[in-house]
TITORKE-343876 format. One line per 4 residues: their letters; for each residue x, y, z of N, C-alpha, C, O, CB. Coordinates in nm, 4 decimals. Glycine has a CB too. Layout:
a) X/Y/Z/X/Y/Z/X/Y/Z/X/Y/Z/X/Y/Z  ...
//
This chain:
xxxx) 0.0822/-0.1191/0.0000/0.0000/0.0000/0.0000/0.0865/0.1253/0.0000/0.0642/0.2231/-0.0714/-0.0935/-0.0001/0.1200  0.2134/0.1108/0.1090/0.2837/0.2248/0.0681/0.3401/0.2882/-0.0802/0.3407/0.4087/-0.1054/0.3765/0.2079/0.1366  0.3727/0.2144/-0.1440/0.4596/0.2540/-0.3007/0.3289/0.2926/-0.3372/0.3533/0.4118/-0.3565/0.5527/0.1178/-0.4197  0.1787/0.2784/-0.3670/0.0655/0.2787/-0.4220/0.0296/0.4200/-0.3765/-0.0380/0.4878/-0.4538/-0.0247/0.1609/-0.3848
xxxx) 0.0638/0.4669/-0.2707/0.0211/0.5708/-0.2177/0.1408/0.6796/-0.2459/0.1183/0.7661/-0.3305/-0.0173/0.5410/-0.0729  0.2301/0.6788/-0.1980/0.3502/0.7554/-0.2509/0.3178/0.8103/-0.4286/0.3353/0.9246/-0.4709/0.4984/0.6350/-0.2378  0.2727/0.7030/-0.4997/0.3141/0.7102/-0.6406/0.1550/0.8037/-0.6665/0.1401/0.8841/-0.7585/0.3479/0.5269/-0.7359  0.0583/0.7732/-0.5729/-0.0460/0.8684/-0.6216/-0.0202/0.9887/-0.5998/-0.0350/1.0792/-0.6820/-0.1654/0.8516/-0.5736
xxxx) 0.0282/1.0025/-0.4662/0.0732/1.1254/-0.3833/0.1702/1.1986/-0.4971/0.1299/1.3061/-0.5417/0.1632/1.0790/-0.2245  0.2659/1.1580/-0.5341/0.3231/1.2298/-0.6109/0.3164/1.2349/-0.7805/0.3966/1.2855/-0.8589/0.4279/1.2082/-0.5673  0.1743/1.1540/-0.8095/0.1605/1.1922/-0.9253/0.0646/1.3279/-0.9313/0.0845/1.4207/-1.0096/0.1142/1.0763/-0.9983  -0.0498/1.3219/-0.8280/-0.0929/1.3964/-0.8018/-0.0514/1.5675/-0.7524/-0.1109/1.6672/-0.7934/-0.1353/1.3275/-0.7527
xxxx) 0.0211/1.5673/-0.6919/0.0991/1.6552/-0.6659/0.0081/1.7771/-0.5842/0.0291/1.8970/-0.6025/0.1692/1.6902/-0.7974  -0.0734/1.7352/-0.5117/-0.1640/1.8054/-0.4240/-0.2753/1.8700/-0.4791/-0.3886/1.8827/-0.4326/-0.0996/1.8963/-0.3557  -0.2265/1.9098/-0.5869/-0.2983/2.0157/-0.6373/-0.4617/1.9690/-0.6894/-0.5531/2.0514/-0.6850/-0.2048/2.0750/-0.7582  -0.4795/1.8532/-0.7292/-0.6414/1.8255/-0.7367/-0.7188/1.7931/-0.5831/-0.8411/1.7794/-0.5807/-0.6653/1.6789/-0.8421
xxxx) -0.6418/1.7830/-0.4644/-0.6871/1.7602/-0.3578/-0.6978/1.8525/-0.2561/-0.7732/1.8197/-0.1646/-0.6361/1.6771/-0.3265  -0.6207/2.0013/-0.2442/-0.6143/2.0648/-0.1852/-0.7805/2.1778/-0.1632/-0.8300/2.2229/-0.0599/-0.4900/2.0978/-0.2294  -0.8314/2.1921/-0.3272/-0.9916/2.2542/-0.2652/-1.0870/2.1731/-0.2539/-1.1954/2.1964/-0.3074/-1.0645/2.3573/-0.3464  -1.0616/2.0512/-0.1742/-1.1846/1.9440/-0.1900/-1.1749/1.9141/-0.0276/-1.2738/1.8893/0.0414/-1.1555/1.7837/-0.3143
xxxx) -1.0224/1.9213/0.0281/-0.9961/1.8966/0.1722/-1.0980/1.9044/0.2405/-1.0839/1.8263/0.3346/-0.9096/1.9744/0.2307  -1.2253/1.9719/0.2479/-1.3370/2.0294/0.3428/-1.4230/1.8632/0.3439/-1.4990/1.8306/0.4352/-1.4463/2.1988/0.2590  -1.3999/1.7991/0.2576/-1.4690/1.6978/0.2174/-1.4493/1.5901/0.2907/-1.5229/1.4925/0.3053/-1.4504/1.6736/0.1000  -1.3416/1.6141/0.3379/-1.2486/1.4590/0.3810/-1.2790/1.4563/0.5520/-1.3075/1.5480/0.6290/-1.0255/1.4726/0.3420
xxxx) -1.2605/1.3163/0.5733/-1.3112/1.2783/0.7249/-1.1542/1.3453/0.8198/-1.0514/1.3925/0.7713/-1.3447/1.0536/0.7448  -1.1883/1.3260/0.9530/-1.0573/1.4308/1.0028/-0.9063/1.2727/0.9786/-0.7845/1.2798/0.9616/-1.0957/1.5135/1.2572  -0.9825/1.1781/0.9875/-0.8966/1.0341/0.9361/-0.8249/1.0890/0.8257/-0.7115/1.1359/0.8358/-0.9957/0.8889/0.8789  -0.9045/1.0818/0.6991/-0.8953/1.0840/0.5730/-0.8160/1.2450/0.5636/-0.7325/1.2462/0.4732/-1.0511/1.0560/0.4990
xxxx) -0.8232/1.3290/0.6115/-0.7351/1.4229/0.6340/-0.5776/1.4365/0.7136/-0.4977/1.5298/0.7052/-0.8120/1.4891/0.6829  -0.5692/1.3420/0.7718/-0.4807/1.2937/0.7995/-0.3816/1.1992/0.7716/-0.2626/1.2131/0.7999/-0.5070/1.2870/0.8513  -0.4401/1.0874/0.7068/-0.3621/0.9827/0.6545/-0.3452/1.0769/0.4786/-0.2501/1.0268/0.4185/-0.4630/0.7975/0.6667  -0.3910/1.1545/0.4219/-0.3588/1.2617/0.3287/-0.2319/1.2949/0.3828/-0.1359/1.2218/0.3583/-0.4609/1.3838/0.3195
xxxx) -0.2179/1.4106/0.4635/-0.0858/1.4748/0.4886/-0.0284/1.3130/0.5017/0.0443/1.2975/0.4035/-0.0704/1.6003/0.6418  -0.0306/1.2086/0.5682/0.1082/1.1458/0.5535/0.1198/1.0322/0.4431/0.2089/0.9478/0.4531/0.1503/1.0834/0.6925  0.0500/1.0307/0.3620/0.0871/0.9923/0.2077/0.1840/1.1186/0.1217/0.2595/1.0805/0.0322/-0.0771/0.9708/0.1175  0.1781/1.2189/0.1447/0.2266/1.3573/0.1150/0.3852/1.3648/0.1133/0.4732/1.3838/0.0293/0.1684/1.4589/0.2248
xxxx) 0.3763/1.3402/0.2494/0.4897/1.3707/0.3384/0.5856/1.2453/0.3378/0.7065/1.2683/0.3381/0.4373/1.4056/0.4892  0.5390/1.1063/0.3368/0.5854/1.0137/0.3304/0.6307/1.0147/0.1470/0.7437/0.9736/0.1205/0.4883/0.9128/0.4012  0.5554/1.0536/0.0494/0.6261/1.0551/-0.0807/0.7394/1.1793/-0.0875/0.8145/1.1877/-0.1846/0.5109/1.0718/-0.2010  0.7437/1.2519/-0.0028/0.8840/1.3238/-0.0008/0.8804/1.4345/-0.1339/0.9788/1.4894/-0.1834/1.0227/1.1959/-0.0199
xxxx) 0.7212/1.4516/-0.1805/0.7201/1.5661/-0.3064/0.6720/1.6496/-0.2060/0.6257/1.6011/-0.1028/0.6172/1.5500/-0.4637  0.6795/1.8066/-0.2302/0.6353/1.9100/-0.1561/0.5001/1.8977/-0.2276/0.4744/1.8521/-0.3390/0.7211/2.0522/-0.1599  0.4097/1.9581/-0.1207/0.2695/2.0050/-0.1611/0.1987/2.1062/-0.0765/0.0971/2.0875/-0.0094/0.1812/1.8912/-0.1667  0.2836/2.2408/-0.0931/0.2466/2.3028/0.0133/0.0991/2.3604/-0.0003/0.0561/2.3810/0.1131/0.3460/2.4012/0.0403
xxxx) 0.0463/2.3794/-0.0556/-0.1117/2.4256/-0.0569/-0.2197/2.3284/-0.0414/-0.3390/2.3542/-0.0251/-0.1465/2.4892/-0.1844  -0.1539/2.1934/-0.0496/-0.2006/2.1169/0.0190/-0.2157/2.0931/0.1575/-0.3166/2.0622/0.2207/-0.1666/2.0547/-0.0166  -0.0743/2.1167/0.2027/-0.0459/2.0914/0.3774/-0.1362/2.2461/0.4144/-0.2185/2.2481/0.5060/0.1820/2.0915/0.4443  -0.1177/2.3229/0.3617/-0.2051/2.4652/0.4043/-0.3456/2.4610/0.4453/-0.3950/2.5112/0.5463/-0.2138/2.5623/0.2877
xxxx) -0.4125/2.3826/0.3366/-0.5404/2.3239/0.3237/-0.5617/2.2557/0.4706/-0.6230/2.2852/0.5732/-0.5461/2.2163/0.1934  -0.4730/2.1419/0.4231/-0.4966/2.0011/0.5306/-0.4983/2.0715/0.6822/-0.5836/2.0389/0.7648/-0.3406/1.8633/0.5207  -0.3808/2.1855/0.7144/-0.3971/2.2462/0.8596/-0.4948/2.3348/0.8915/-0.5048/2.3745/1.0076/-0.2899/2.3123/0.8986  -0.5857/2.3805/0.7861/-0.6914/2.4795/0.7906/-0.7952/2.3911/0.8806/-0.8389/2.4246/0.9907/-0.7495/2.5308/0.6300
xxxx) -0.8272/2.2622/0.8044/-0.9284/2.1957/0.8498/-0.9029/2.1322/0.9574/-0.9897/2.1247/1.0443/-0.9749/2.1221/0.7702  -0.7596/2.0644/0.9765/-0.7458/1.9982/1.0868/-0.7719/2.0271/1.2181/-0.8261/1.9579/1.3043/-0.6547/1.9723/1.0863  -0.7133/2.1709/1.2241/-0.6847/2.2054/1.3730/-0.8064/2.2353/1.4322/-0.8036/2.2236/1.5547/-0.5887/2.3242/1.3961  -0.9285/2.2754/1.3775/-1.0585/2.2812/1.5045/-1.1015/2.1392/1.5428/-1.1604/2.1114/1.6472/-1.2155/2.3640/1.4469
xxxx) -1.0594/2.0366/1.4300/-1.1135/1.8554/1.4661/-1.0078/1.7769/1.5132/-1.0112/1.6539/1.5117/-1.1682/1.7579/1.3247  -0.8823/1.8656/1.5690/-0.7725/1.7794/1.6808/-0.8540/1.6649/1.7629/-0.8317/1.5450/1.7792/-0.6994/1.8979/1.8141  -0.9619/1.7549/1.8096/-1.1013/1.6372/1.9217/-1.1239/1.5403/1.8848/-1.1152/1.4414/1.9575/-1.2569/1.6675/1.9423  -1.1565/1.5347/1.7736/-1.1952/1.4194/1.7291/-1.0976/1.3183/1.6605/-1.1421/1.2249/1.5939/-1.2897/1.4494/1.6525
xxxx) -0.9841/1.3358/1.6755/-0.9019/1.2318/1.6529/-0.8438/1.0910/1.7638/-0.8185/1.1003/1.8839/-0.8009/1.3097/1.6125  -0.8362/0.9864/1.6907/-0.7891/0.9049/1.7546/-0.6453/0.9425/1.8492/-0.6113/1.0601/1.8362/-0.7810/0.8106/1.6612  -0.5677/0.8690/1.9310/-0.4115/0.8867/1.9340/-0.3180/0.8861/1.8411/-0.2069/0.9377/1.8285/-0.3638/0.8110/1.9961  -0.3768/0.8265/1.7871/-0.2740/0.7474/1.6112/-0.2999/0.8477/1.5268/-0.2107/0.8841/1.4501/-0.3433/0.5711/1.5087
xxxx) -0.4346/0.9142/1.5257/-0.4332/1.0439/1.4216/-0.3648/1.1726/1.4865/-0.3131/1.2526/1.4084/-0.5965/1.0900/1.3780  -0.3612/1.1952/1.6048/-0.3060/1.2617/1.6229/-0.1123/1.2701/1.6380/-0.0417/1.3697/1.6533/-0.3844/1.2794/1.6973  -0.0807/1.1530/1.6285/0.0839/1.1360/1.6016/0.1043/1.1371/1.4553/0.2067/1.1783/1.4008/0.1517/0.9887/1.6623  -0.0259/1.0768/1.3799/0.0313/1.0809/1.2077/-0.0065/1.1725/1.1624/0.0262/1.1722/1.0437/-0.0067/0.9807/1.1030
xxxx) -0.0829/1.2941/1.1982/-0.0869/1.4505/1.1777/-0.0180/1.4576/1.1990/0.0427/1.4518/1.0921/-0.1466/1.5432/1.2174  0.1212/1.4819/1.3479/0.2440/1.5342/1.3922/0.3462/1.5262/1.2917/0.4151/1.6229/1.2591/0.2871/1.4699/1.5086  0.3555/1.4177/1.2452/0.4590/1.3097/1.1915/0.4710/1.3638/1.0331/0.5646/1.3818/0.9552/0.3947/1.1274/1.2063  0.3553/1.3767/1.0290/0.3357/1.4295/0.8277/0.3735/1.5497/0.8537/0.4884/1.5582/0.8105/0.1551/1.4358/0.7245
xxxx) 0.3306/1.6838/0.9169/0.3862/1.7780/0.9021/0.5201/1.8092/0.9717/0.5717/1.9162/0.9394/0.3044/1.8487/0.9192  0.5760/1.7431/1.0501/0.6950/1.7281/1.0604/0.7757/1.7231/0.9562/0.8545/1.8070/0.9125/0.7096/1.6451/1.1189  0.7333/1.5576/0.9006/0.7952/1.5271/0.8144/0.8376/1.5737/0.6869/0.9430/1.5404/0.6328/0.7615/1.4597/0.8100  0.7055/1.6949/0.6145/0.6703/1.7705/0.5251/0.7485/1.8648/0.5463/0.7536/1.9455/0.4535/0.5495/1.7988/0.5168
xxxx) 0.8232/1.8900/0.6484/0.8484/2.0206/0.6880/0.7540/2.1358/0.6395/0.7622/2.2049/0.5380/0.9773/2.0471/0.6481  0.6805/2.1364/0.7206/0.5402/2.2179/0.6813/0.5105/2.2907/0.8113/0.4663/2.2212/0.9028/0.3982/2.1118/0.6341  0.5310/2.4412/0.8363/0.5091/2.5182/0.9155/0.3089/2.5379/0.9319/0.2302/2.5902/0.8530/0.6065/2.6416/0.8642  0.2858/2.4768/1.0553/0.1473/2.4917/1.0660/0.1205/2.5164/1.2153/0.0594/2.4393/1.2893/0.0717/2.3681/1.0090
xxxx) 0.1570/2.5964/1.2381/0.1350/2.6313/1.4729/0.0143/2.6081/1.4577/-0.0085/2.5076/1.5250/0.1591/2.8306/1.5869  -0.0865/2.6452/1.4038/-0.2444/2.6535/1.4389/-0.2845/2.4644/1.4894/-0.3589/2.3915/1.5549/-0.3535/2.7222/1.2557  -0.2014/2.4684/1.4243/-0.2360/2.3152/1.4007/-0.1673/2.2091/1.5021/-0.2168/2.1073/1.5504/-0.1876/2.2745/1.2497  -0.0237/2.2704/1.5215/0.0654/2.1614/1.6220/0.0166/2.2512/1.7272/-0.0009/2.1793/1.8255/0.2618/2.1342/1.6065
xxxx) -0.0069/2.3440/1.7492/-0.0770/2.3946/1.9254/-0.1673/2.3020/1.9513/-0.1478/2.2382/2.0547/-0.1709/2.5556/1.9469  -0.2831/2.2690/1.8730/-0.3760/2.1970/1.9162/-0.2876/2.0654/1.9143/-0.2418/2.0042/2.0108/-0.5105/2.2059/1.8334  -0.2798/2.0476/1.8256/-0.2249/1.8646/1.8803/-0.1379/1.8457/2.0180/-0.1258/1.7485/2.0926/-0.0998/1.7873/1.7502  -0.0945/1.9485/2.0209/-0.0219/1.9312/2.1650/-0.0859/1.9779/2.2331/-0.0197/1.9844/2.3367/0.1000/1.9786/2.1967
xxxx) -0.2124/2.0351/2.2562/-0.2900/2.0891/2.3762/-0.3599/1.9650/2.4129/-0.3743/1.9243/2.5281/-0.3947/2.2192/2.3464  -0.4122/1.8946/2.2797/-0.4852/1.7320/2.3124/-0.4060/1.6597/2.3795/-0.4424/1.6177/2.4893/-0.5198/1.6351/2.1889  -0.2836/1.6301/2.3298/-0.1644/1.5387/2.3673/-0.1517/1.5554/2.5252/-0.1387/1.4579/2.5993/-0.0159/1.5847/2.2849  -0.1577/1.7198/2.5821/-0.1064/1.6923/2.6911/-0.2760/1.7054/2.7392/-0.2599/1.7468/2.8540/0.0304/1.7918/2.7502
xxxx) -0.4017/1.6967/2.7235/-0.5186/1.6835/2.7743/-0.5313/1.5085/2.7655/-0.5841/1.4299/2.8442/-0.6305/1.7803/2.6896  -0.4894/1.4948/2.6898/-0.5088/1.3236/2.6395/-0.4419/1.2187/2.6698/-0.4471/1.1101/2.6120/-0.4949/1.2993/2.5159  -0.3318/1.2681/2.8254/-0.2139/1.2201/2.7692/-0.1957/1.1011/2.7937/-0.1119/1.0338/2.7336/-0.1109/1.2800/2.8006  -0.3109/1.0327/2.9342/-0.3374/0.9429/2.9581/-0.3759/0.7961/2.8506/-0.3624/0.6775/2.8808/-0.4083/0.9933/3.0275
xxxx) -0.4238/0.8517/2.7278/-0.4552/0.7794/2.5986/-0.3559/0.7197/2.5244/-0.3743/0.6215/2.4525/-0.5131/0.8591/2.5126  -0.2341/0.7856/2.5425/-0.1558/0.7889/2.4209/-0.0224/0.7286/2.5144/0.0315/0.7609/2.6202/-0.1424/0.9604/2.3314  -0.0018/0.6148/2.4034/0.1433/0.5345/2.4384/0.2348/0.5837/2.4280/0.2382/0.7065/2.4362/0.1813/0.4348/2.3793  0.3554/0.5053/2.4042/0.4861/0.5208/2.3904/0.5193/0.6223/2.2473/0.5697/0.7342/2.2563/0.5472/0.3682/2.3857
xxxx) 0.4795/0.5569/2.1180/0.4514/0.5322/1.9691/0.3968/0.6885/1.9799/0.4756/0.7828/1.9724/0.3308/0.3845/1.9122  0.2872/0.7023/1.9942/0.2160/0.8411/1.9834/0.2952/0.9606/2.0291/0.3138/1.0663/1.9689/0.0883/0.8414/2.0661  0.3393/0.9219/2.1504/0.4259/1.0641/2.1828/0.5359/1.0628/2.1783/0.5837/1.1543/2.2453/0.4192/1.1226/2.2956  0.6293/0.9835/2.1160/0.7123/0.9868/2.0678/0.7236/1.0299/1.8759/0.8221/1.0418/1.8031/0.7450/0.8758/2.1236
xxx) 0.5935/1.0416/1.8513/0.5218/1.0817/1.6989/0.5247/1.2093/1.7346/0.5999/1.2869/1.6758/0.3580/1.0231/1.6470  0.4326/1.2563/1.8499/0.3993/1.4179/1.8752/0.5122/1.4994/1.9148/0.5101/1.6206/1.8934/0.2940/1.4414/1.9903  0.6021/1.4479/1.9659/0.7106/1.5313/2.0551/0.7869/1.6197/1.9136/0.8792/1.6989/1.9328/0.8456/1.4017/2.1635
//
């Protein structure tokens, strides 16, 4: 699944996915940025997009969505505070939830 995703990710190149983002589940917005980020092509109006929507539905993420949000824009090197404030405001509200794996994703 990874090479399958990488190769869409970067055939795509963000750009048919970035004004549709509103569409996508806060999951499906997430595992986005790290197909992105994991194909190693920039897509910054994508990651722009993806942190617009993300950061008011931090709540509603699992632990795992909230380390593979961290992790993609990390990884993206993609400047988004709006977005890592909240994940780390959950993280440390949540913190009881989240293993080893997760906050070692968020840190």
């Amino acid at each position: 699944a990874g090479a399958g995703v990488g190769a869409a990710a970067s055939a795509a190149g963000g750009g048919e996915a970035a004004p549709r983002v509103g569409e996508f589940s806060s999951q499906g917005l997430s595992m986005t940025a790290w197909a992105y980020a994991a194909s190693g092509r920039p897509a910054p109006a994508l990651f722009d997009s993806i942190a617009g929507e993300l950061a008011p539905r931090v709540g509603e993420f699992s632990p795992q969505g909230l380390s593979t949000a961290a992790w993609a824009f990390a990884t993206a090197n993609h400047t988004a505070p709006s977005l890592l404030d909240a994940v780390a405001a959950q993280a440390v509200a949540r913190h009881a939830e989240l293993d080893a794996r997760c906050l070692t994703a968020t840190a």
